[in-house]
N, C-alpha and C positions, 0 to 999 in steps of 0.2 A: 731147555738144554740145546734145543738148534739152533737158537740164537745165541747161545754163547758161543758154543761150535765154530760160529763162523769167523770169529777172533783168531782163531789160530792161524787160519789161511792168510790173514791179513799180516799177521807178524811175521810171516814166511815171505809176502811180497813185500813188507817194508824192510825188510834184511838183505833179500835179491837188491833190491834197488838202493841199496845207499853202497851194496858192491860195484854194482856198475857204474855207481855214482865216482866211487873212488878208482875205478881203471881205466874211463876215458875222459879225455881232452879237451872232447868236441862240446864248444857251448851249446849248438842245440842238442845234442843228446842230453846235457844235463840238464837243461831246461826242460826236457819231457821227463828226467828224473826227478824232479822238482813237483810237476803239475801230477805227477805221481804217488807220492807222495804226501801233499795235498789232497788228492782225492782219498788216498788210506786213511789219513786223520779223519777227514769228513765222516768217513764208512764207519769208523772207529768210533767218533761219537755219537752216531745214532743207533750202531748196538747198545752204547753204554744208556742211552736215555731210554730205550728200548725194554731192556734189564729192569733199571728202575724206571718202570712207568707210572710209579706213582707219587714220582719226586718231581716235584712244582717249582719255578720257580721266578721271579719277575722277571720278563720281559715285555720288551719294546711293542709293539703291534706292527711298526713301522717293519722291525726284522721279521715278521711272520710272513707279513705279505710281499720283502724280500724273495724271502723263501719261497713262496707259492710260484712268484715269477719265475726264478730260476730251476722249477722243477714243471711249471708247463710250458709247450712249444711255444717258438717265439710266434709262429704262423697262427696258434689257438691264442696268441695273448691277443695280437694287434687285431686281428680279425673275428674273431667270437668271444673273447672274453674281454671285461673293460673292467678292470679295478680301481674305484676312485683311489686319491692319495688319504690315508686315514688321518685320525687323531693325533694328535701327543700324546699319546696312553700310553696303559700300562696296565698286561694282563698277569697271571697265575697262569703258566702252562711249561707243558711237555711240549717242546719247540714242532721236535718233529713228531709227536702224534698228533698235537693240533693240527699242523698244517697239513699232513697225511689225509684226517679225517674232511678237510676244508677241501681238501683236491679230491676227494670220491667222488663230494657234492657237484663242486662243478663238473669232475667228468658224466654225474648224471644227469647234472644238467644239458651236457652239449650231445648225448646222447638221445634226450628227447627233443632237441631243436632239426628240424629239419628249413631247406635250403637256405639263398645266403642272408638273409635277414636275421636268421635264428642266435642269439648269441645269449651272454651267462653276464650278469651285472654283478659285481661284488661290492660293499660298501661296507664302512664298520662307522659307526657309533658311541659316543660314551656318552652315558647315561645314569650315574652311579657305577651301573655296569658295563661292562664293553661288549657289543651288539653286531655280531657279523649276519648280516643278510644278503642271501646267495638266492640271484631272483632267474628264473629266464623264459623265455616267452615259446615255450614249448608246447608240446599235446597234452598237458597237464595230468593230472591223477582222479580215477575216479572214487569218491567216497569208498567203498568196497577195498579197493586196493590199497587205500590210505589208511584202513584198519588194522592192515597186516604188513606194513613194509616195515618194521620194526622188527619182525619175527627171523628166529634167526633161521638160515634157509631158504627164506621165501625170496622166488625170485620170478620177475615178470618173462623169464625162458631168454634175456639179452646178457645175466651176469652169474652170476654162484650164488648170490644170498646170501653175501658177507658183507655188503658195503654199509650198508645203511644200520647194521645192529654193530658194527666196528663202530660205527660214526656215534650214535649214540650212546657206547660202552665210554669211547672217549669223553663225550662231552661231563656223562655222568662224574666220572674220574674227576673230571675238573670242578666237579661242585655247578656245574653250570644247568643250562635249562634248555628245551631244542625243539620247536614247532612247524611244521608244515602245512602252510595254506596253500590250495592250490584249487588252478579251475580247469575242467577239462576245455582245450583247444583254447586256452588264454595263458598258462601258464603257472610256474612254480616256484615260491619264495618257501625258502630256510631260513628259520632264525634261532641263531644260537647265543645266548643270553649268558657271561662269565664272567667271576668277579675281576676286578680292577684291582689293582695293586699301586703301589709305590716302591722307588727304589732305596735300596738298605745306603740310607748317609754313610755309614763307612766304606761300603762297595766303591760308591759314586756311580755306578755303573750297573744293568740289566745284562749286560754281556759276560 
């Protein structure tokens, strides 16, 4: 229900804004009306995928990891995080709960890296299946702790205890598979294992 909720507020600023759109002049103010605009669509459809999270459907890999770039810092991409350039695939997913769930990972991962060596490798894979492994060279996890980070709650006293059983509610959702290796003081690989798809000949299109 709060997630619908917050639709309303949004049709309230996309109505302010195409007024102001229509009473002034000035190009740059419309052009911030514009990128305004823009940002309310965006909001708008990740409520709507939100809503239905359990609606799949092909896309790109290549827009996944679009997506990751332009929702972490450009300072965390260039400097701690390294995403190679993926496949020509094509997965089955909720754009942005995948990528959502894909962004806890490395935020947990760049929370366990300390100084400036420490960084989060991203890479994807196809395999029949498509293969994102989210590595980093951190304090790793110790057996013990790796029993229980799943649980929903449990948290090592740095976050809530919602990231990692979010992250595995998602993957589940996608029919997919989700493993954690890890060595204390060497480091932490994710691998999340989802089917592969192709795109609907009549579409032509995953977008």
């Amino acid at each position: 229900h709060l997630v619908h909720d917050l639709k309303t507020p949004l049709v309230t600023i996309q109505g302010l804004n195409e007024v102001i759109g229509l009473k002034v002049d000035d190009p740059q103010i419309r052009s911030y009306t514009e990128r305004i605009s823009n940002s309310v669509e965006k909001v708008s459809s990740m409520i709507t995928q939100i809503l239905y999270e359990g609606t799949l459907r092909p896309i790109y890999v290549q827009e996944i990891m679009d997506f990751l770039k332009i929702h972490l810092s450009l300072e965390e991409l260039h400097s701690r995080v390294r995403i190679d350039p993926p496949p020509d695939a094509i997965v089955y997913a909720n754009k942005h709960l995948l990528a959502r769930a894909l962004i806890n990972i490395i935020n947990n991962g760049l929370q366990a890296t300390d100084g400036p060596d420490g960084h989060v490798h991203v890479r994807v894979s196809e395999d029949g299946d498509i293969v994102f492994n989210i590595s980093d060279n951190g304090r790793g996890i110790s057996r013990d702790v790796l029993d229980r980070i799943w649980e929903l709650g449990y948290s090592n006293g740095k976050s809530t205890g919602l990231g990692l059983n979010f992250v595995k509610k998602v993957v589940n959702d996608h029919h997919g598979d989700i493993h954690i290796i890890s060595q204390v003081q060497v480091g932490t690989t994710v691998r999340i294992s989802l089917p592969g798809g192709e795109v609907d000949n009549e579409e032509n299109s995953c977008s």
